[in-house]
C-alpha atoms as an extended CHARMM CRD file, in Angstrom:
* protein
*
       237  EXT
         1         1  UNK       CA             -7.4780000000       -2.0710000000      -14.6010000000  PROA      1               0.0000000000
         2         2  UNK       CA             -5.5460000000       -4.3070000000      -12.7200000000  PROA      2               0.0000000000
         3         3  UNK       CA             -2.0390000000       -3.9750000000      -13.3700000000  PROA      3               0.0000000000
         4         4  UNK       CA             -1.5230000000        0.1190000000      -13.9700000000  PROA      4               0.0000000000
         5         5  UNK       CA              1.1820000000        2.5610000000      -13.8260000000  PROA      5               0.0000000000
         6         6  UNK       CA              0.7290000000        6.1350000000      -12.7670000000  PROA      6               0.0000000000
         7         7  UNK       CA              2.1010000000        8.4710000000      -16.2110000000  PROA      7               0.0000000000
         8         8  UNK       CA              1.7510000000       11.8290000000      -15.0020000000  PROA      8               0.0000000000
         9         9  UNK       CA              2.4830000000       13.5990000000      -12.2060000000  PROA      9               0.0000000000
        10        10  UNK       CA             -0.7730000000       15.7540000000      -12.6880000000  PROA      10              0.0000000000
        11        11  UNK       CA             -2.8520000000       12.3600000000      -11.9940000000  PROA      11              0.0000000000
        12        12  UNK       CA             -1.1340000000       13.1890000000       -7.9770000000  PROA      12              0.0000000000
        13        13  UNK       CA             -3.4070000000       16.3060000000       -7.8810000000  PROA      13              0.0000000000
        14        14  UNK       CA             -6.3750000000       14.9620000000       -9.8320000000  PROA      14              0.0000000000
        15        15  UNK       CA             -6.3480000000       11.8100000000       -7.4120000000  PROA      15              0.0000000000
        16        16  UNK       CA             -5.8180000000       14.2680000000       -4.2210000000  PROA      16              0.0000000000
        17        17  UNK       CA             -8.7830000000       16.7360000000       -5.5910000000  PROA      17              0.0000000000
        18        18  UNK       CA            -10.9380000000       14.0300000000       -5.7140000000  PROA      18              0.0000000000
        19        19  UNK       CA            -10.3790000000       12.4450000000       -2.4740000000  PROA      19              0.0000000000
        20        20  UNK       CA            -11.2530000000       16.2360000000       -1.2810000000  PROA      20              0.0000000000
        21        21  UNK       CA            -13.9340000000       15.9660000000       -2.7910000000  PROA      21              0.0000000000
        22        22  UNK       CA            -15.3780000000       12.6780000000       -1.6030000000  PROA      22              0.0000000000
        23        23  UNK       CA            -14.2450000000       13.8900000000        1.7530000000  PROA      23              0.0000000000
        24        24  UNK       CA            -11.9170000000       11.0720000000        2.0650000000  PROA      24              0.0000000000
        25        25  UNK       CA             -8.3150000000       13.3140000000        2.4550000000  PROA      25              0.0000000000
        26        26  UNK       CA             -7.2310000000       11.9190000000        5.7590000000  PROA      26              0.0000000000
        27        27  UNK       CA             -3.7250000000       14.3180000000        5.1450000000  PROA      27              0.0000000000
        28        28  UNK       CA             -3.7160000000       17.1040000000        8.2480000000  PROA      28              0.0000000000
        29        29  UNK       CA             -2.9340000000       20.8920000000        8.0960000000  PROA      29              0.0000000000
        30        30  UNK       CA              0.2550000000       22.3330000000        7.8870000000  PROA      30              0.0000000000
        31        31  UNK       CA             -0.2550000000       23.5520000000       11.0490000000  PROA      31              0.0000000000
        32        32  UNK       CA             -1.2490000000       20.1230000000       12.3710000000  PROA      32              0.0000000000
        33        33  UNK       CA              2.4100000000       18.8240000000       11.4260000000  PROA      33              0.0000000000
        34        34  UNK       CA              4.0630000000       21.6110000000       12.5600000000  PROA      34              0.0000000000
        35        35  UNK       CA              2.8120000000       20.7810000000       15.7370000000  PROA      35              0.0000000000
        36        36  UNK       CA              3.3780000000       17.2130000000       15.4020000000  PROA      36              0.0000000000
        37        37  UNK       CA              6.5650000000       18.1860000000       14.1600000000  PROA      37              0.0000000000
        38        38  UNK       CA              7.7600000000       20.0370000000       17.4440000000  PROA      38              0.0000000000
        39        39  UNK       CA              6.2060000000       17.6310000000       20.0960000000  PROA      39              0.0000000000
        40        40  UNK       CA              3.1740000000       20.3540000000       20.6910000000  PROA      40              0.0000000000
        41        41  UNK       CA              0.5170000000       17.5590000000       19.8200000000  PROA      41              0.0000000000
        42        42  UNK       CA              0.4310000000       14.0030000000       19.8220000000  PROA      42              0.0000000000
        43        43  UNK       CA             -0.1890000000       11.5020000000       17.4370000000  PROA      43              0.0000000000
        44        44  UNK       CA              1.1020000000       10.2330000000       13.6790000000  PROA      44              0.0000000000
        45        45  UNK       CA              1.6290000000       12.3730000000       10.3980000000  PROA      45              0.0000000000
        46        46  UNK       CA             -0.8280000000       10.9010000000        7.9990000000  PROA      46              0.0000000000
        47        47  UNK       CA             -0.2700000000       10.4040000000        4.2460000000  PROA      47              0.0000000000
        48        48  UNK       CA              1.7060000000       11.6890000000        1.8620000000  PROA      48              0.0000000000
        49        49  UNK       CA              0.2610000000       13.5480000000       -1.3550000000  PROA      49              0.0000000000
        50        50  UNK       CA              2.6670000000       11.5430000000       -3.5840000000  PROA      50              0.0000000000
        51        51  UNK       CA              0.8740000000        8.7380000000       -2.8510000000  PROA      51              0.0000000000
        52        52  UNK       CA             -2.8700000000       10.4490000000       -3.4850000000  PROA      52              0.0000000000
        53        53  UNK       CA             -2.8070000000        8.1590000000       -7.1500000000  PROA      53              0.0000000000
        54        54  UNK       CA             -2.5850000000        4.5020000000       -5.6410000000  PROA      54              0.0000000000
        55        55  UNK       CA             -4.4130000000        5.6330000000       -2.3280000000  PROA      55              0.0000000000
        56        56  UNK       CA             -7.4590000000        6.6230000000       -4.6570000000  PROA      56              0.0000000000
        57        57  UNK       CA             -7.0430000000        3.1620000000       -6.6050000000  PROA      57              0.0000000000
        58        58  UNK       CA             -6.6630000000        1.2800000000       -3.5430000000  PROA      58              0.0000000000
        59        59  UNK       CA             -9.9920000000        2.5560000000       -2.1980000000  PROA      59              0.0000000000
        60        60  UNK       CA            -11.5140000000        2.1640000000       -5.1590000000  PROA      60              0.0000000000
        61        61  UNK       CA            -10.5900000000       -1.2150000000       -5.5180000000  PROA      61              0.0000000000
        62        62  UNK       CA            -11.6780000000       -2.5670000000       -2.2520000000  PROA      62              0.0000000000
        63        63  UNK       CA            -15.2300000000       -0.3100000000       -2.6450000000  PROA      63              0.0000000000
        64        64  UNK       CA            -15.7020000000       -2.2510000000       -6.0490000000  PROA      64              0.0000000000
        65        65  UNK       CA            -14.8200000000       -5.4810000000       -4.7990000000  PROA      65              0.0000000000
        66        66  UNK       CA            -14.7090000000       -6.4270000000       -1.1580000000  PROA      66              0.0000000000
        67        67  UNK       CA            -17.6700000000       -5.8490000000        0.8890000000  PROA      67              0.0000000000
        68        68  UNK       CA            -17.7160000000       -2.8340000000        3.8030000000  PROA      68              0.0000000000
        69        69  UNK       CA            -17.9710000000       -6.1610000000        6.9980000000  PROA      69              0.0000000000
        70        70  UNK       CA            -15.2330000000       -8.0960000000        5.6110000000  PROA      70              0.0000000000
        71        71  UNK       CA            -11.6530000000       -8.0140000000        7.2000000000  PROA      71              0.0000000000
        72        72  UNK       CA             -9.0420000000       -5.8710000000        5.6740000000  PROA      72              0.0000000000
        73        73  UNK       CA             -5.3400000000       -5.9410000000        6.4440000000  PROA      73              0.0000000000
        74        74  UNK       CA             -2.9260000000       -3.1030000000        5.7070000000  PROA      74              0.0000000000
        75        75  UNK       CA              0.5370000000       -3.7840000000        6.2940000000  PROA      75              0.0000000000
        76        76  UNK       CA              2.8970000000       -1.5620000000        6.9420000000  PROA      76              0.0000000000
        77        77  UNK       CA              0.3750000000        0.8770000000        8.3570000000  PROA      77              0.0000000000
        78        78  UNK       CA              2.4000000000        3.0680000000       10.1030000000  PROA      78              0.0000000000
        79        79  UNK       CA              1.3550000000        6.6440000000        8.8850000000  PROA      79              0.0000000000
        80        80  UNK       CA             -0.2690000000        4.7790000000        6.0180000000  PROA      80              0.0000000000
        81        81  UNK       CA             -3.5200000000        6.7130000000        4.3990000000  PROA      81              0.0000000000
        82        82  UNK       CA             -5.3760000000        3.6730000000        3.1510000000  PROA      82              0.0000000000
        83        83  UNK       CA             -7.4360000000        2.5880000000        6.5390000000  PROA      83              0.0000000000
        84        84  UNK       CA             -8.2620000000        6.1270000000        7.5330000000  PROA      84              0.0000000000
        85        85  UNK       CA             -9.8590000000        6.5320000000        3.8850000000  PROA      85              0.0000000000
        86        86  UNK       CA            -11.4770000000        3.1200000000        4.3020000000  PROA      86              0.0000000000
        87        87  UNK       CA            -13.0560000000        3.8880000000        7.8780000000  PROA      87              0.0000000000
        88        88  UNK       CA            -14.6100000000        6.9330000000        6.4800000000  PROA      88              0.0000000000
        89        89  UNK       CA            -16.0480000000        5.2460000000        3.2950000000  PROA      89              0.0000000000
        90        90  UNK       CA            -17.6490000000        2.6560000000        6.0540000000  PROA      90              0.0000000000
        91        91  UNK       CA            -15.3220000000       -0.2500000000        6.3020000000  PROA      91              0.0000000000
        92        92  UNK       CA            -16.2440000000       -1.7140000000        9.9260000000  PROA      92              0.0000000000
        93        93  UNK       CA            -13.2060000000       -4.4610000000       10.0140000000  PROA      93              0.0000000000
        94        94  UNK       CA             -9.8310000000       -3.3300000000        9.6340000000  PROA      94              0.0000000000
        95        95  UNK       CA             -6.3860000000       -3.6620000000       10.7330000000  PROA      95              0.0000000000
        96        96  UNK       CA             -2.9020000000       -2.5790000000       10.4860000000  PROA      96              0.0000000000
        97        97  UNK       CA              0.5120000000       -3.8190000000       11.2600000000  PROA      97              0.0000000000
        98        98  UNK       CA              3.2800000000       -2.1760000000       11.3700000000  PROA      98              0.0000000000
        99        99  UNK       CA              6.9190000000       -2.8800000000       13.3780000000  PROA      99              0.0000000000
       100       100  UNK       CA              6.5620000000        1.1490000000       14.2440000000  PROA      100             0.0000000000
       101       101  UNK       CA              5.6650000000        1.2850000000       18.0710000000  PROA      101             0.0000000000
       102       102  UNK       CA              4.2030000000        4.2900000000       17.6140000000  PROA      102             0.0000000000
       103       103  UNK       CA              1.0270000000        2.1490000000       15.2090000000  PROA      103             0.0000000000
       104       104  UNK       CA             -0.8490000000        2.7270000000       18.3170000000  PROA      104             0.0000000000
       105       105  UNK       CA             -0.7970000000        6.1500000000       18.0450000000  PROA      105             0.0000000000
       106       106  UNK       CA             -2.5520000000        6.0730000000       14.6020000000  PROA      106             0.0000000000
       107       107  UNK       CA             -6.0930000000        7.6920000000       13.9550000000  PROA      107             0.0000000000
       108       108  UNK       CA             -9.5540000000        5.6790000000       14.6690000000  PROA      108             0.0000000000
       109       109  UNK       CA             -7.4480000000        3.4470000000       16.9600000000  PROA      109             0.0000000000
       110       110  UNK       CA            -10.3780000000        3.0400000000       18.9910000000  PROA      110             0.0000000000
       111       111  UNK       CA            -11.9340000000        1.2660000000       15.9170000000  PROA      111             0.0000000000
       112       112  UNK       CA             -9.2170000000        0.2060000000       13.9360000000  PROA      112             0.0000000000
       113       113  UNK       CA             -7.0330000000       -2.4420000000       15.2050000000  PROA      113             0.0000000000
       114       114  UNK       CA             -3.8150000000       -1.9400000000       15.2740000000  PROA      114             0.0000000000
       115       115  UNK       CA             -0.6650000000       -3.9750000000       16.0190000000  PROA      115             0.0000000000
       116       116  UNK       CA              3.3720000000       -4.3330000000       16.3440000000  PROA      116             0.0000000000
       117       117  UNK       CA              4.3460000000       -6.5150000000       14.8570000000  PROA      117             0.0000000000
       118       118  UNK       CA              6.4360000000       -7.9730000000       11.0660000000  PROA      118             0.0000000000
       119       119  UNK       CA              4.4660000000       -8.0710000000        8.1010000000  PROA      119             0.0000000000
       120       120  UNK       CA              6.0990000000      -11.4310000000        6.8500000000  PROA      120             0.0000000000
       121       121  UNK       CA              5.3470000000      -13.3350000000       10.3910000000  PROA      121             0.0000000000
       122       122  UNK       CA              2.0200000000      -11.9260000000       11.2610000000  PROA      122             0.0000000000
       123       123  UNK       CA              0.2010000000      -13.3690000000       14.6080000000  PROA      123             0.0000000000
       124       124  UNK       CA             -3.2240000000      -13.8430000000       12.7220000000  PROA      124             0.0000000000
       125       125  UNK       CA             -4.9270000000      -16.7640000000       11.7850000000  PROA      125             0.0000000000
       126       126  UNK       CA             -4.4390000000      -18.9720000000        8.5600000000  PROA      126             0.0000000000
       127       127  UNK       CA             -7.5820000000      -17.4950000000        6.1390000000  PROA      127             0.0000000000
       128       128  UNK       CA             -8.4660000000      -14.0800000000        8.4910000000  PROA      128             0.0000000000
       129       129  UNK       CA             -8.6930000000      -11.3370000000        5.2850000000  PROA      129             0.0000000000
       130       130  UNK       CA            -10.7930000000      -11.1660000000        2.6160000000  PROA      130             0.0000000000
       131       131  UNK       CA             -8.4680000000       -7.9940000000        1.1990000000  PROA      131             0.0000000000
       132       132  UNK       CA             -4.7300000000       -7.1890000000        2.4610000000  PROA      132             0.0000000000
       133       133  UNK       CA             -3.5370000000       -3.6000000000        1.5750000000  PROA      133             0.0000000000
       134       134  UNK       CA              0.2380000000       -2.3930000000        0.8490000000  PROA      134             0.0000000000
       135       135  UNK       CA              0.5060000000        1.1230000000        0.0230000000  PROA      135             0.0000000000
       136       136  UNK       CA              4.7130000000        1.2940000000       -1.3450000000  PROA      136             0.0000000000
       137       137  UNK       CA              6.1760000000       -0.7540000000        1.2090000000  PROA      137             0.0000000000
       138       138  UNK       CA              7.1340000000       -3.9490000000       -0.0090000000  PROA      138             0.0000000000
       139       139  UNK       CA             10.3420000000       -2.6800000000       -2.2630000000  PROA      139             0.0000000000
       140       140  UNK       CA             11.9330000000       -2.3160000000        1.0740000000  PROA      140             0.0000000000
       141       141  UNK       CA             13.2840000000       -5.3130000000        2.5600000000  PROA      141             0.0000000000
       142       142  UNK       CA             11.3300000000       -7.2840000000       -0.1590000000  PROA      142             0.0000000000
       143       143  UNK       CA             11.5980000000      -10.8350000000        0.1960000000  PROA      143             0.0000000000
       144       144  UNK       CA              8.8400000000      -12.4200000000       -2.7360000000  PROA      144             0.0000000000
       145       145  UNK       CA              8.5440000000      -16.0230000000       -1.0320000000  PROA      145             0.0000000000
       146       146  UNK       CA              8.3520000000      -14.6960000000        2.3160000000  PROA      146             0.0000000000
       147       147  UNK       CA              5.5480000000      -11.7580000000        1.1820000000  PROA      147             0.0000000000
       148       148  UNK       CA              3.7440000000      -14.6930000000       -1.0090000000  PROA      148             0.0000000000
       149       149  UNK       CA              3.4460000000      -17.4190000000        1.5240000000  PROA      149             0.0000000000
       150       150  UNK       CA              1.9150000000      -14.8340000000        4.2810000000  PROA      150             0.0000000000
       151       151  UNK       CA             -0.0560000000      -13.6280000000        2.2840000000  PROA      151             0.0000000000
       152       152  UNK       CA             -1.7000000000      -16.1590000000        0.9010000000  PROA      152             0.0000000000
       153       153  UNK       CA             -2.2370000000      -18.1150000000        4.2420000000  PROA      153             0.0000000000
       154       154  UNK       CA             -3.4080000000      -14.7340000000        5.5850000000  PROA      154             0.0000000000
       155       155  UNK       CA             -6.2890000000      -14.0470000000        2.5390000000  PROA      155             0.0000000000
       156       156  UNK       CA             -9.4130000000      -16.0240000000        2.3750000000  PROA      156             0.0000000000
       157       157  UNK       CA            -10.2700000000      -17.9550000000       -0.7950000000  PROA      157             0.0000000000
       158       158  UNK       CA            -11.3530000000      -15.3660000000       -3.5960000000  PROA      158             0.0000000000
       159       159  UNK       CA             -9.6160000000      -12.7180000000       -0.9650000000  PROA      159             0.0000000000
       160       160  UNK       CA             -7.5440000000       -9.7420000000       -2.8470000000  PROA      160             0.0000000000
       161       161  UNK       CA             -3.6170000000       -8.5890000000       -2.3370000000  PROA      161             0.0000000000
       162       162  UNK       CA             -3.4000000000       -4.8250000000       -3.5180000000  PROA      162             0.0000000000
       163       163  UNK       CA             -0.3530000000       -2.8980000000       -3.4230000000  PROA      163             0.0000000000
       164       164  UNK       CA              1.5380000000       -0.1350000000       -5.3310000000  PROA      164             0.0000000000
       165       165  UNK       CA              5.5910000000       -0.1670000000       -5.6500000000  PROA      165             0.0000000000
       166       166  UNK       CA              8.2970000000        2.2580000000       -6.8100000000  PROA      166             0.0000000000
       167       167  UNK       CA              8.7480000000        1.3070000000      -10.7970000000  PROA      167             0.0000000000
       168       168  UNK       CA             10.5470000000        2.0610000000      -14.0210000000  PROA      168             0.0000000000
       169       169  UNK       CA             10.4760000000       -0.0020000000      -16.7220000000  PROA      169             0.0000000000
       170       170  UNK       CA             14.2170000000       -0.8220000000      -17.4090000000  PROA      170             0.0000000000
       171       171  UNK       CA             16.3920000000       -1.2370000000      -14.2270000000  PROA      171             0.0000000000
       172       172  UNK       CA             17.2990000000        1.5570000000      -11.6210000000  PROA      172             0.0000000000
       173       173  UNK       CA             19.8240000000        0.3260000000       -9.1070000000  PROA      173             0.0000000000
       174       174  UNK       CA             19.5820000000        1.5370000000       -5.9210000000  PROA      174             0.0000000000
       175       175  UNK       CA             22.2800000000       -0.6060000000       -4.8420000000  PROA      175             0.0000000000
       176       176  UNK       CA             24.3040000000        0.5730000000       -1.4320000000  PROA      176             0.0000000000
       177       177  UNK       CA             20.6010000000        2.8740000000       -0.6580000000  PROA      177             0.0000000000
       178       178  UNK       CA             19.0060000000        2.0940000000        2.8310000000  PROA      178             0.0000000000
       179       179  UNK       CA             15.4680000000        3.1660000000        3.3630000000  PROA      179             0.0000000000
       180       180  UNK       CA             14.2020000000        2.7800000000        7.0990000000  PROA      180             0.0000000000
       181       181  UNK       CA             17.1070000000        0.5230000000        7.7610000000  PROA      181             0.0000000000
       182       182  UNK       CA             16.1970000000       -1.8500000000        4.5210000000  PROA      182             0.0000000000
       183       183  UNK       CA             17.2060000000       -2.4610000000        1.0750000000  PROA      183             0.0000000000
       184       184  UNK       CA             15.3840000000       -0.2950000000       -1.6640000000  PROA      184             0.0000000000
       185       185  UNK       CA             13.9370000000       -1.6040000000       -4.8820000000  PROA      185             0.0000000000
       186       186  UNK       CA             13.1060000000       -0.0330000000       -7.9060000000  PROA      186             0.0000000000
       187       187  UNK       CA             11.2110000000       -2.5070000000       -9.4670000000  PROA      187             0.0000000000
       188       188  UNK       CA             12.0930000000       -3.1380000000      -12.8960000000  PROA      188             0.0000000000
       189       189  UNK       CA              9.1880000000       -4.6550000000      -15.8100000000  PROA      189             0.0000000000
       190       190  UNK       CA             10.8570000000       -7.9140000000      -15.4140000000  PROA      190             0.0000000000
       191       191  UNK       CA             10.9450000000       -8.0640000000      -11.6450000000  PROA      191             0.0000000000
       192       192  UNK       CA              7.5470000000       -7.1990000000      -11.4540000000  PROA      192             0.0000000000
       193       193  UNK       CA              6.5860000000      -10.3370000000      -14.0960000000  PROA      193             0.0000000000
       194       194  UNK       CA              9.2130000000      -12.2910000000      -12.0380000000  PROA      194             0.0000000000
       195       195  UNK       CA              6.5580000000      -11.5530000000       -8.8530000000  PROA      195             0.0000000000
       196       196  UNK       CA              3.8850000000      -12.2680000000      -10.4410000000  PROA      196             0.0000000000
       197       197  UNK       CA              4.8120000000      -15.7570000000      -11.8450000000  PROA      197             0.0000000000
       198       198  UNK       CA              5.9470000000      -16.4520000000       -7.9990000000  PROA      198             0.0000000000
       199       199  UNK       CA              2.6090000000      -15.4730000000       -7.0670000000  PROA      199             0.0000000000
       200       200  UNK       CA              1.2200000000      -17.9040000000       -9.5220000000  PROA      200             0.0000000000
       201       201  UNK       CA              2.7070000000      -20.6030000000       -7.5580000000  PROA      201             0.0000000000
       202       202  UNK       CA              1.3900000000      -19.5350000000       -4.3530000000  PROA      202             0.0000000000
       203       203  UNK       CA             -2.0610000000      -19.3310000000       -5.9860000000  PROA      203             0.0000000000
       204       204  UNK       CA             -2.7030000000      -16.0460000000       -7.6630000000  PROA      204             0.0000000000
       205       205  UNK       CA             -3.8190000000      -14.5640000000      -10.4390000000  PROA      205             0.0000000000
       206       206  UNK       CA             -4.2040000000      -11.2060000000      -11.4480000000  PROA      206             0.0000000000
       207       207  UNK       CA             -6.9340000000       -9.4640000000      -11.6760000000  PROA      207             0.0000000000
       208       208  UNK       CA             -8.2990000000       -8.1520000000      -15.2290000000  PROA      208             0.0000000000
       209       209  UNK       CA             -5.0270000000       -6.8800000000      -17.5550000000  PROA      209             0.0000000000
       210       210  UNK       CA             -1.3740000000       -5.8980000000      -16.8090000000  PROA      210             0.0000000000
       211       211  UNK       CA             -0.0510000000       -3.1160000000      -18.4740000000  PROA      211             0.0000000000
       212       212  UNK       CA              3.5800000000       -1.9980000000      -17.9540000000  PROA      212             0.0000000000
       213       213  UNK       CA              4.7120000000        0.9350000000      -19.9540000000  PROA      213             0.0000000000
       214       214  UNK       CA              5.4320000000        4.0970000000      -18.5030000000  PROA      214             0.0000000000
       215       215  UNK       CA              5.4030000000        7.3930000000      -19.7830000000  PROA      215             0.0000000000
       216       216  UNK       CA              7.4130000000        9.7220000000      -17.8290000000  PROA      216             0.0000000000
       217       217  UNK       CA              9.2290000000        9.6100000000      -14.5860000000  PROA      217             0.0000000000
       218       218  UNK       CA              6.7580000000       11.4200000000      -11.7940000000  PROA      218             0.0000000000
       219       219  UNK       CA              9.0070000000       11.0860000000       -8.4490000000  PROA      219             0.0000000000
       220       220  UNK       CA             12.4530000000       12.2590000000       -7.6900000000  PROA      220             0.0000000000
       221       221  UNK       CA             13.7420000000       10.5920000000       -4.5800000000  PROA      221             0.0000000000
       222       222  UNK       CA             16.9130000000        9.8460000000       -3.0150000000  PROA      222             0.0000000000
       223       223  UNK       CA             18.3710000000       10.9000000000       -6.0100000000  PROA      223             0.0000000000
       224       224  UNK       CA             15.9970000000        8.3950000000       -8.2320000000  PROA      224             0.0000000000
       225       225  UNK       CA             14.0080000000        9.0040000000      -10.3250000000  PROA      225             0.0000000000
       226       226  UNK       CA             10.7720000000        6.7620000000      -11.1260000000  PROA      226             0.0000000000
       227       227  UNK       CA              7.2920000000        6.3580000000      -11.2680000000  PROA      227             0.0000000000
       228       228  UNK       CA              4.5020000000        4.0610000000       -9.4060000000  PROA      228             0.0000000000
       229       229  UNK       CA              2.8420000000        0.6260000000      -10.0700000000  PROA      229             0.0000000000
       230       230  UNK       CA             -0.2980000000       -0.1140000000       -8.9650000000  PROA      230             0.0000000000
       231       231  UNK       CA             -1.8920000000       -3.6660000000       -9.0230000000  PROA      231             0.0000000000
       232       232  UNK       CA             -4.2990000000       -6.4710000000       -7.6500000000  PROA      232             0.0000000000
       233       233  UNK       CA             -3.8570000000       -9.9590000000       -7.9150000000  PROA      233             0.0000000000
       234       234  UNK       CA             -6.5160000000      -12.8290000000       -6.5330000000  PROA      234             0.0000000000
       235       235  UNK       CA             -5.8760000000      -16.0050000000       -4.5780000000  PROA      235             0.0000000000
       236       236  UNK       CA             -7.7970000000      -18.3600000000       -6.2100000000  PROA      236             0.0000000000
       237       237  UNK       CA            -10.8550000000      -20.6430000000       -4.9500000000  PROA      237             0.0000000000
């Protein structure tokens, strides 16, 4: 599946208990982030378990289609899952930006490379990714000609864009709600066809079928509530 919406909230635990099982939960102890918490250790909070669902298809993804020595680029890595999961499957090539000083900080930074800087003006070279990585970050701030041009001078030919969003099907505004300083989005079935016909012009396609409908809302957040979209598109050859 290419395009796919998470229906149930009880697909959050079933994702989570299998990345237990694989060995692959990068989320610390309570006791860890209490610590963290209070100053008494130092270093990032990993994860969130309301993401478990598009981490898992994330890592599945790039295991199924993107090779464990090519170049992978999360954005907006700050405290993000994704890379920790992917070091641990074997991934030997990865990176993650982030405007968060603190990126440096992150787990594995002696093997992952990690660096301050903005997502939409990135310091890498045209064609350096054969798989970029965006675990519910682009709905804030989102800009879909600024996203869509780095991105596709930033992914080889054949190279992948994978990302999950906040979604409903029928609009939510979050008008007059700031999220880490930025503009929230909800996005709605048309402004996620909207995005992908953009990305059509920048040369993408998705990969395999998109399917929209949603079942039931499965997050409550600042006062919202909503469910996740997951999806993969392709820049073409």
């Amino acid at each position: 599946m290419a395009a796919e919406v998470l229906l149930q909230r009880a697909q959050i635990q079933e994702a989570r208990a299998e990345l237990l099982r694989r060995s692959l939960n990068c989320i610390g102890s309570p006791l860890r982030h209490f610590l963290l918490r209070f100053g008494m250790l130092r270093g990032v909070k990993i994860g969130d378990e309301l993401k478990s669902w598009d981490v898992l298809q994330t890592a599945r993804f790039i295991e199924d289609h993107v090779g464990q020595y090519a170049p992978v680029l999360d954005i907006g890595a700050y405290a993000s899952e994704i890379l920790c999961i992917l070091k641990r499957i074997g991934y030997a090539d990865l990176t993650g930006i982030d405007l968060n000083p603190n990126i440096v900080r992150m787990p594995y930074a002696d093997n992952i490379r990690y660096i301050v800087s903005n997502f939409m003006h990135t310091p890498f070279e045209d064609s350096s990714f054969a798989a970029i990585t965006s675990i519910s970050v682009i709905e804030h701030g989102f800009n879909a000609q600024a996203l869509l041009a780095e991105i596709s001078r930033l992914l080889q030919p054949g190279g992948f864009f994978i990302a999950s969003v906040d979604y409903w099907p029928d609009k939510i505004s979050t008008e007059g709600i700031n999220v880490f300083g930025l503009d929230w989005c909800i996005f709605s079935k048309d402004e996620i066809l909207a995005f992908l016909e953009g990305a059509h012009k920048y040369g993408f396609s998705l990969v395999g079928d998109l399917k929209l409908s949603a079942l039931e809302p499965t997050i409550s957040w600042q006062g919202k509530q909503y469910t996740f979209l997951w999806f993969a598109i392709q820049k073409r050859i």
